[in-house]
N, C-alpha and C positions, 0 to 999 in steps of 0.2 A: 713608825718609820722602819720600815724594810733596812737591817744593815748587811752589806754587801761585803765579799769576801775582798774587794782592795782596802774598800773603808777598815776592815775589821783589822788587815796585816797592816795596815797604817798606823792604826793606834796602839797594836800589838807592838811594833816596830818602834813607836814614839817611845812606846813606856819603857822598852829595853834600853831607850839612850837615856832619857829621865833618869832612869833607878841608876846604871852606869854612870853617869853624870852628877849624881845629888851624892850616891855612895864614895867615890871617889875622888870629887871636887874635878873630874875633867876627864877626857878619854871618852865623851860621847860621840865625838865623831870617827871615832875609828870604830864604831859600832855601826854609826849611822850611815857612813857610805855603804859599807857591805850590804847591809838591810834595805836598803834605798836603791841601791842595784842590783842586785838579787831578786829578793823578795817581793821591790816594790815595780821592779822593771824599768827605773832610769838607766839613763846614759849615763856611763862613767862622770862625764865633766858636769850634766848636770846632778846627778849625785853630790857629790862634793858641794855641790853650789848651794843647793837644796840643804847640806847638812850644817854650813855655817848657819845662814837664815834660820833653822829649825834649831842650832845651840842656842841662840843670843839668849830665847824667853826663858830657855830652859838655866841655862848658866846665870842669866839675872838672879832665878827665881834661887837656883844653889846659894847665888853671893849674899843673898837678906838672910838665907836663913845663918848662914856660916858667921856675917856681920852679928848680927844678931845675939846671938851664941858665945861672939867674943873672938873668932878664932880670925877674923881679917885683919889685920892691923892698915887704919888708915896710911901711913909713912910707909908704905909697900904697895897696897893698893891701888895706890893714886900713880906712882910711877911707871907701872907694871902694867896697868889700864892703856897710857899712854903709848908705850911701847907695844902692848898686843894690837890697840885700836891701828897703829902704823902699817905693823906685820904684816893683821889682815887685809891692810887695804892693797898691800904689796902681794899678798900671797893671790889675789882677786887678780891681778894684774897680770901676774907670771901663769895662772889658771888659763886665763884667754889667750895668752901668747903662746904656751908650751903645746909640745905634740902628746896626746892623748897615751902614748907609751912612757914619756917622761913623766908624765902624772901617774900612772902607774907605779914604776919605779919608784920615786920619792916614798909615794905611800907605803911602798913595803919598805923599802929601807927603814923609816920614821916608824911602820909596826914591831919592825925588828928589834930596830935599837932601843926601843921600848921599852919591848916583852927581855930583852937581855938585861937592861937596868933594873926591871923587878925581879929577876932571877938574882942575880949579884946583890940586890939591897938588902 
């Protein structure tokens, strides 16, 4: 099988939010838009759309091992589950309603306020 240079920046792309995401415990989507629109040549919105879809397997696959290991505590978990599963489905909402500049915006704001929490921490 002949692998093609999208195929190849795809998986290259994938592994970059993988490792970012398994080393971290989360933050692969702020890798995965850029990569996804850049790299991979989406549109902004479906970028984003594409990068939720392409956490879930990856952040599953994070949460067994982290379970696992001891470091998820059920009584957090389960609430927190709850409340993200809400978020996203809201955030999926306001994605299709927002103007493509406002999604912009949020994102860097959210990369900002980020990258200044780990400077401070």
């Amino acid at each position: 099988m002949r692998v093609t240079k999208k195929l190849f920046t795809g998986i290259a792309a994938g592994a970059a939010v993988g490792i970012a995401n398994g080393l971290f415990g989360g933050g692969g989507g702020m890798i995965a838009v850029p990569l996804l629109a850049g790299a991979c040549g989406l549109k902004e919105k479906c970028a984003h759309a594409t990068a939720i879809l392409v956490i879930a397997p990856v952040s599953l696959a994070g949460a067994v091992a982290y379970f696992a290991a001891g470091y998820a505590l059920p009584s957090v978990f389960l609430p927190a589950a709850v409340g993200m599963a809400a978020g996203g489905a809201a955030g999926a909402l306001f994605l299709n309603r927002l103007p493509l500049t406002a999604v912009k915006l949020l994102f860097i704001a959210v990369m900002f306020a980020a990258g200044i929490r780990m400077v401070l921490a």
